[in-house]
C-alpha positions, 0 to 999 in steps of 0.5 A: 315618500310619495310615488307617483308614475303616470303614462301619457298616451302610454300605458304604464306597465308593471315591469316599467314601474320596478324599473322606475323605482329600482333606478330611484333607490340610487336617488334616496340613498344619496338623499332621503329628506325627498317628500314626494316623487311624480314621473312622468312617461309620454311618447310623442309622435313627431310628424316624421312618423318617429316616435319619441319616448320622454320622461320627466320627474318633478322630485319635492324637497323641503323647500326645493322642487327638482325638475329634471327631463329626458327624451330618447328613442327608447323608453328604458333610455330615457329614463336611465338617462332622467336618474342619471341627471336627476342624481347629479342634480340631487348630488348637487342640491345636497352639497350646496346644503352641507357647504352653505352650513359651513360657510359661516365657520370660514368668516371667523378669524383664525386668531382674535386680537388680545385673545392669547395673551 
């Protein structure tokens, strides 16, 4: 798995890249078959003199690619809340997998004509 944090009019410093991937180990424990993992971390200045802090993920599967984002006042927030969304999405990824396998095993009769005879 490939790990890639980059800061956009940020810089990326050591504590946000453990916080980062501290938060990731949640992610590949539900899900290792992950091939390579970009984030994201920008602040954008909004005329109003705010700052917004926004972080993003793009997280590629075999054959699938994840993109998940969040925007806080807050950075650490942020990215609480793109783990949050990004685990439920890969949660889901991962259950539309497992029951697609399935669904060929509930199309056979229960009981083939002639069959108990």
């Amino acid at each position: 798995m490939n790990l890639t944090i980059s800061g956009h009019h940020l810089e990326v410093t050591p504590a946000i890249k453990e916080y980062v991937k501290n938060k990731l180990e949640r992610v590949t424990r539900h899900f290792d078959n992950v091939i390579d993992i970009s984030v994201i971390l920008s602040v954008d200045t909004l005329p109003e003199k705010e700052k917004r802090q926004r972080a993003e993920i793009n997280l590629n599967l075999s054959g699938k690619t994840i993109h998940v984002e969040s925007v806080s006042q807050d950075l650490y927030a942020a990215i609480d809340t793109l783990i949050d969304k990004l685990d439920r999405t890969v949660l889901k990824h991962k259950n539309k997998m497992q029951d697609h396998d399935r669904e060929t095993i509930k199309r056979i009769p229960e009981s083939a004509p002639g069959a108990a005879s």
